[in-house]
C-alpha positions as CSV (number, residue, x, y, z in Angstrom):
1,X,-92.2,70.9,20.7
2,X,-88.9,71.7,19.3
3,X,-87.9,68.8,22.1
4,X,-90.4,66.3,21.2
5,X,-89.3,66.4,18.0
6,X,-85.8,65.9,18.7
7,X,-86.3,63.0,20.9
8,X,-88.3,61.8,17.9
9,X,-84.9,62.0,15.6
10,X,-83.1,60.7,17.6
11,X,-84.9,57.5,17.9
12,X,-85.1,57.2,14.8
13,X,-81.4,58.1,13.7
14,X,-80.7,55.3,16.4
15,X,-83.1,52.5,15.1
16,X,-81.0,53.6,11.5
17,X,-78.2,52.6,13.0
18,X,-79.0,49.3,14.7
19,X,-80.9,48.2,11.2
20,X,-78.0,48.9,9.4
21,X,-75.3,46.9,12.4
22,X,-77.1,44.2,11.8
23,X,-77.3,44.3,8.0
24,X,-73.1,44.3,8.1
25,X,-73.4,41.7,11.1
26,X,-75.5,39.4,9.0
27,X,-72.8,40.3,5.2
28,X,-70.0,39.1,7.6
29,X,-71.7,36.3,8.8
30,X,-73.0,35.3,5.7
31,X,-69.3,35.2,4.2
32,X,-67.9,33.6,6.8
33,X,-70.4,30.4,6.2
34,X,-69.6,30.5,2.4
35,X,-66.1,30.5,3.2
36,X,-66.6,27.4,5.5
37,X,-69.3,25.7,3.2
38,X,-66.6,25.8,0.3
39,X,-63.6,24.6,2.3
40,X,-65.5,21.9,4.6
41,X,-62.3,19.9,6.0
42,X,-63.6,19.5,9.3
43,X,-66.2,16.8,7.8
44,X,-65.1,12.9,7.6
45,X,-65.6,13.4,3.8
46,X,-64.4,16.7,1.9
47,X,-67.3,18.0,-0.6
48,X,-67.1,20.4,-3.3
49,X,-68.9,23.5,-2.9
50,X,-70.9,22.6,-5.9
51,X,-71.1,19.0,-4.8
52,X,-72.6,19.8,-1.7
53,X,-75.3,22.1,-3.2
54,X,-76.4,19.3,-5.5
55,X,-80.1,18.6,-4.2
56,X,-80.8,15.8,-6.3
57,X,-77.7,12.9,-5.6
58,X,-77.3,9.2,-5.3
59,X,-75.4,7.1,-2.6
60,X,-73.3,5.3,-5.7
61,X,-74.4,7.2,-8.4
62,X,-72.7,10.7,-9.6
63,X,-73.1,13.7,-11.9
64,X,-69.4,13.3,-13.3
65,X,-68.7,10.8,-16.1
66,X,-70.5,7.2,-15.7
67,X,-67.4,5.4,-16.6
68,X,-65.7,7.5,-13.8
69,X,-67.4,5.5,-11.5
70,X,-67.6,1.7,-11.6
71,X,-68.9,-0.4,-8.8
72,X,-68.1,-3.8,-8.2
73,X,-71.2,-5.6,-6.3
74,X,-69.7,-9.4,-4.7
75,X,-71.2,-12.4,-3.9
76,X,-69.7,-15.3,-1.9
77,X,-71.1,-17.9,-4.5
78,X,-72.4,-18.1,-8.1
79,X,-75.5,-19.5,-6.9
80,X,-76.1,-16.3,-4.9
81,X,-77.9,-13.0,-7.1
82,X,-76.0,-10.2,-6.3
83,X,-77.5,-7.7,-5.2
84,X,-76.7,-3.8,-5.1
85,X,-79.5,-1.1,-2.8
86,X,-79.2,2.3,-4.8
87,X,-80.6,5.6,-3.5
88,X,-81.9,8.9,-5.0
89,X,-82.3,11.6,-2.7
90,X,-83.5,15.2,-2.9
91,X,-80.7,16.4,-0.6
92,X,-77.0,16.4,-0.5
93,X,-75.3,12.9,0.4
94,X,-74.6,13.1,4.0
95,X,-76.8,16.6,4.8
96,X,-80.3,15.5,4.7
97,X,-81.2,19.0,6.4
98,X,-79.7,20.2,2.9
99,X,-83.2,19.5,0.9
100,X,-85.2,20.6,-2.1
101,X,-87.6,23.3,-1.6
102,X,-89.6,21.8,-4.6
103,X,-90.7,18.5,-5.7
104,X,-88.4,16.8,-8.4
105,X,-89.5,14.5,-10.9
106,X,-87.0,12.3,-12.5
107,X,-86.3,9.5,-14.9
108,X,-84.3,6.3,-14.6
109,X,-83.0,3.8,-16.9
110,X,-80.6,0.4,-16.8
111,X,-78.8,-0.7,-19.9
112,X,-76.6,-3.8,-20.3
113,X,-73.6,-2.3,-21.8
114,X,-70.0,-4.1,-22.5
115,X,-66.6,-2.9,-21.7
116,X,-63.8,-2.9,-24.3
117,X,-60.7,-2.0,-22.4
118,X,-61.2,1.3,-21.1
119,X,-64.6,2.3,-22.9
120,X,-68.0,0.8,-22.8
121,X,-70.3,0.3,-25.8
122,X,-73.8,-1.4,-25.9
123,X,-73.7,-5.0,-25.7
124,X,-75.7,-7.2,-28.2
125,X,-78.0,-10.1,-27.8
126,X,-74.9,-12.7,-28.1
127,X,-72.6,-10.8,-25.3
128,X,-75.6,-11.6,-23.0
129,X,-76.8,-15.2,-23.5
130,X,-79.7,-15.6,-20.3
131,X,-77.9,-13.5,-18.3
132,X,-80.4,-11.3,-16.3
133,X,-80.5,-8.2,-14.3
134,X,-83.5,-6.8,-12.6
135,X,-83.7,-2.8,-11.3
136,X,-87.0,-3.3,-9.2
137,X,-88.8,-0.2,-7.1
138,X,-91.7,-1.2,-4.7
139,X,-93.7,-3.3,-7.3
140,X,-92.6,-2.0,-10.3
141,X,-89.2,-3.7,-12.0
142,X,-87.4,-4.3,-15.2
143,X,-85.2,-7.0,-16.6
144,X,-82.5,-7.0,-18.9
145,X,-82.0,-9.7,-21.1
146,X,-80.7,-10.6,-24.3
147,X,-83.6,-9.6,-26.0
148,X,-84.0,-6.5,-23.8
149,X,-80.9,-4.7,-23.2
150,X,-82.4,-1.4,-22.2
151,X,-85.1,-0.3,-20.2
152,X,-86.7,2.6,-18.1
153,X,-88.8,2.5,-14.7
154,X,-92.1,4.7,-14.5
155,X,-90.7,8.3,-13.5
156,X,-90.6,9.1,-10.2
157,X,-91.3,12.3,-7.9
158,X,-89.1,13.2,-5.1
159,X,-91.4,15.5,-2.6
160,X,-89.9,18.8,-1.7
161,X,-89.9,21.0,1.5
162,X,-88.8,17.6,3.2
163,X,-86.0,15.1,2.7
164,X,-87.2,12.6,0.5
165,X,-85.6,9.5,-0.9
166,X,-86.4,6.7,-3.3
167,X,-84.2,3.2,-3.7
168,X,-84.2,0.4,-5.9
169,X,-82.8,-2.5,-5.9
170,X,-80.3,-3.9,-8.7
171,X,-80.1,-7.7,-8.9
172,X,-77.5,-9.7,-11.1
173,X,-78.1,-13.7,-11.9
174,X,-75.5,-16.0,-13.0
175,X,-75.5,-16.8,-16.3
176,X,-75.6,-21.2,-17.5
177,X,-72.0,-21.6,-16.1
178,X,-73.1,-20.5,-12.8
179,X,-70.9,-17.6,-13.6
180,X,-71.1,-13.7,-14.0
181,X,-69.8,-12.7,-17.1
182,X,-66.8,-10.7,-16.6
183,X,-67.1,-7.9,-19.6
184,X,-70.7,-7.2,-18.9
185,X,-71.9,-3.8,-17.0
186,X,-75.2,-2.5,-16.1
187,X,-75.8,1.7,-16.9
188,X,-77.9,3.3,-14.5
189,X,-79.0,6.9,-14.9
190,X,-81.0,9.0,-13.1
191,X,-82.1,12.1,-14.5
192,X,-83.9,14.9,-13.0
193,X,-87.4,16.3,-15.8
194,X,-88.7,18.9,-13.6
195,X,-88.0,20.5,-10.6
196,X,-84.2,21.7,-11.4
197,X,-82.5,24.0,-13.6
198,X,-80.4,23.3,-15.2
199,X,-81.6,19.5,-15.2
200,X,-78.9,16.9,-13.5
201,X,-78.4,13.5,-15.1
202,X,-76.4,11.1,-12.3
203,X,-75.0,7.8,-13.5
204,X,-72.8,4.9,-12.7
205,X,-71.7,1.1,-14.0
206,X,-72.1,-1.6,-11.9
207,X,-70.1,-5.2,-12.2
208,X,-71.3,-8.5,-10.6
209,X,-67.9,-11.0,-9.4
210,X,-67.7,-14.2,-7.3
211,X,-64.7,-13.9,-4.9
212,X,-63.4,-15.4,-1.7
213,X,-63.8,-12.4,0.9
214,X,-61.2,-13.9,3.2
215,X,-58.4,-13.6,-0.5
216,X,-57.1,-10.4,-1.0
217,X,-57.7,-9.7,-4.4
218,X,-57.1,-6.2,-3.8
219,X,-57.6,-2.9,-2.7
220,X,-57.1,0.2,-4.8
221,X,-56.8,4.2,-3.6
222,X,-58.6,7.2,-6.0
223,X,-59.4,10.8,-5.5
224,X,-62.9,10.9,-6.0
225,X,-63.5,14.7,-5.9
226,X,-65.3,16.7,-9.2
227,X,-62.9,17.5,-11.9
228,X,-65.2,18.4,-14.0
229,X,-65.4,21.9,-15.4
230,X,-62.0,23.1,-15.3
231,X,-61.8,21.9,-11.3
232,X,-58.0,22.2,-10.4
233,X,-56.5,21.2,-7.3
234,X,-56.0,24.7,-6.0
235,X,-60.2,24.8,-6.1
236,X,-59.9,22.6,-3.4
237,X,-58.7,23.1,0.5
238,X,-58.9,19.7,1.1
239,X,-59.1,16.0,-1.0
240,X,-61.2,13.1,-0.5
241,X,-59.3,10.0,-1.1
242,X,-61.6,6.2,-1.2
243,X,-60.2,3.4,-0.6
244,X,-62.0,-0.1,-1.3
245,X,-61.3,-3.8,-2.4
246,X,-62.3,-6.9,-1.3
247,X,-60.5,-9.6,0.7
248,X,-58.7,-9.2,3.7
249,X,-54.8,-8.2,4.2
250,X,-52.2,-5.2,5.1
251,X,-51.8,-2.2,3.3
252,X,-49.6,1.0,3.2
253,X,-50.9,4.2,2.9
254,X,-48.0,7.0,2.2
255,X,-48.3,10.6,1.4
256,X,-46.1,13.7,0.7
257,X,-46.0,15.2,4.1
258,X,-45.1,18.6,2.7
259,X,-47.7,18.6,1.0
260,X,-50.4,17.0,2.2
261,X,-51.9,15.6,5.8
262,X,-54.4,12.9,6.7
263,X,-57.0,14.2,8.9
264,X,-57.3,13.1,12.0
265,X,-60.6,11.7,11.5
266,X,-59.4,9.7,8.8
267,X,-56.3,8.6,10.8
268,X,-58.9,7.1,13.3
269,X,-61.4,5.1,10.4
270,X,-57.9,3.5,9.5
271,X,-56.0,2.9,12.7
272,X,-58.1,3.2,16.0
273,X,-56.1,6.5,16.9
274,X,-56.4,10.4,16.6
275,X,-52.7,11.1,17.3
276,X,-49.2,10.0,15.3
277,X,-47.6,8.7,18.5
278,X,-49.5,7.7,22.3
279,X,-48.2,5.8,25.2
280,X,-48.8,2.2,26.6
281,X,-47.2,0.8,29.6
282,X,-44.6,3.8,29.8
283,X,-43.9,3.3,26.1
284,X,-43.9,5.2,23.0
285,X,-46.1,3.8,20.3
286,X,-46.0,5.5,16.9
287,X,-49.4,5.3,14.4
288,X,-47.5,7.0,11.8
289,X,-44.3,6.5,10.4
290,X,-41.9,8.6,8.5
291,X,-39.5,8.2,5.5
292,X,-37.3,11.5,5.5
293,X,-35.8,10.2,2.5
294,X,-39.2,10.2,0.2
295,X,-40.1,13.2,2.2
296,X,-43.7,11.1,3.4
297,X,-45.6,9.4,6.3
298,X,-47.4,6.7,6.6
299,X,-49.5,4.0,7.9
300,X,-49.7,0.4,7.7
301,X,-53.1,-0.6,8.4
302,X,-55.5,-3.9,7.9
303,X,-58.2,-4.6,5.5
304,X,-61.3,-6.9,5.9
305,X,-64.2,-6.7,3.4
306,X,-66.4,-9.2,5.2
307,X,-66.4,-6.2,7.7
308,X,-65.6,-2.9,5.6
309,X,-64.7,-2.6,2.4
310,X,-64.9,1.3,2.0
311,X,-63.0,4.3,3.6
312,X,-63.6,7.6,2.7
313,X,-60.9,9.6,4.2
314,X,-59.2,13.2,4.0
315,X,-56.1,14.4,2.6
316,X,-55.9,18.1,3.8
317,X,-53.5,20.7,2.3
318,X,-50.6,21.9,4.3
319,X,-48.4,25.4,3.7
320,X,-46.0,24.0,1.0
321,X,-48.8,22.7,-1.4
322,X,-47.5,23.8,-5.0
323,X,-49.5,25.8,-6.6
324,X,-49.3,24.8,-9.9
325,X,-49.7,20.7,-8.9
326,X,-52.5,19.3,-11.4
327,X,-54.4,16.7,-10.5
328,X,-52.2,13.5,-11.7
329,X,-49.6,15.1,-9.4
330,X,-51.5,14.6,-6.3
331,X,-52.7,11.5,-7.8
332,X,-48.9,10.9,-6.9
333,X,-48.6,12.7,-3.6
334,X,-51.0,9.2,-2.3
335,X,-49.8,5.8,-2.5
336,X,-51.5,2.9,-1.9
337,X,-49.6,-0.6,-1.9
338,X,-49.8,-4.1,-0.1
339,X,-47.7,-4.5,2.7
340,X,-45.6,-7.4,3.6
341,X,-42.9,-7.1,7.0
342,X,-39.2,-7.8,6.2
């Protein structure tokens, strides 16, 4: 008996011990993906921990501050309506295994608004003159006019337990001059009712313009990650950097080499290549250049709107990264200029 029940201990003791292997196996494990989650480099595009927890998100609009993030929507002619597709999604941008495990019912609104230098205030029934713009889902729409400059859409539910998206569709016309009006945005906001706590309001202003795609009007370079909430740079293991403009040309991209690296990925959206240097015909070729006396590489690369006129690259951080750099220092550690050979 005394045997039975020993045998009896010890299988239990040893069941004890496996549950409680693979509690530590599962801690470790566990840490090791939040330590990867919040440091995701190896993706094209670098998220924010938070960022990439956000289950209710937009493909142009964001949670930051709307006049963070203006988008310019082109046409080819004045007689065209420009047109701009925006999405709300129940999931993080580019993980749609990432979902909402309940539904979310949300608002959304448009509201002609004008920009005065650097801010934007409410525009008025003479800023607008018969210059429309229509935010239209399935059958339902509004229009802005002069005589309606704001304006909401019925609310909307996103389903849960699924991925689940919604998109509308924002159309500018031309005002009498077969012109858009230059100082006049459109607001759109998003904002979540039920579903999440606390409740997330995501916004952007969008611009209408006539251009020549094959004219360079220009291409500009911005680190688009959070910095809201106190974000510094040293929250960050990584950066994402956009570039976008319109028209077609050559640009060079430099960046502090100590500091900083272009990911590989990256490299490729912009050049074609994964390495710095490869070999053709028994010769060297070099991607990436260096100026030892700025202490940078770079790349000259071309630009084509009528083809793409968006990269979302990676700036990674390297050993010698100060830690004390705020953010309008590696706003400088990036440069983006037009490039014309000697």
């Amino acid at each position: 008996m005394q045997m039975k029940n020993a045998g009896k201990l010890n299988i239990k003791l040893f069941a004890m011990i496996i549950l409680m292997m693979v509690a530590v196996s599962l801690t470790i494990v566990g840490a090791a993906y939040a330590a990867y989650t919040h440091s995701q480099n190896v993706q094209r595009t670098v998220a924010s921990y938070d960022e990439a927890g956000e289950l209710f998100s937009s493909n142009y609009l964001i949670s930051g501050t709307g006049s963070d993030n203006i988008r310019t929507v082109t046409v080819s002619s004045p007689t065209i309506s420009a047109v701009a597709g925006i999405s709300i999604c129940n999931y993080a941008q580019h993980n749609p295994g990432r979902f909402s495990d309940t539904d979310i019912e949300y608002s959304i609104s448009a509201t002609l608004m004008k920009r005065q230098g650097e801010t934007f205030v409410t525009a008025s029934s003479s800023d607008v003159g018969i210059y429309k713009v229509t935010l239209t889902k399935g059958q339902s729409s509004i229009t802005l006019t002069q005589n309606n400059l704001t304006s909401s859409l019925p609310n909307s539910t996103l389903d849960g337990r699924r991925a689940h998206s919604d998109t509308y569709t924002l159309s500018f016309n031309s005002d009498s001059d077969n012109q858009f009006t230059s100082d006049l945005y459109v607001l759109v906001v998003a904002e979540s009712v039920s579903g999440l706590i606390p409740p997330i309001t995501l916004n952007g202003y969008f611009h209408a313009e006539v251009v020549n795609e094959r004219e360079d009007i220009g291409w500009t370079g911005t680190i688009s990650d959070n910095k809201e909430n106190g974000r510094t740079p040293n929250d960050y293991a990584a950066f994402n950097y956009v570039i976008m403009g319109v028209g077609a040309g050559r640009y060079r991209l430099s960046w502090k080499n100590e500091y900083i690296s272009l990911a590989l990925n990256s490299l490729y959206d912009l050049t074609g290549q994964y390495t710095e240097t490869y070999v053709e015909q028994g010769q060297t070729v070099r991607v990436v250049f260096e100026d030892a006396q700025a202490s940078e590489k770079y790349i000259i690369f071309e630009v084509d709107s009528t083809s793409v006129n968006r990269y979302d690259l990676v700036f990674v951080k390297n050993a010698g990264f100060p830690n004390a750099a705020t953010w309008n220092d590696v706003a400088h550690y990036i440069t983006l200029e037009p490039y014309a050979s000697a």
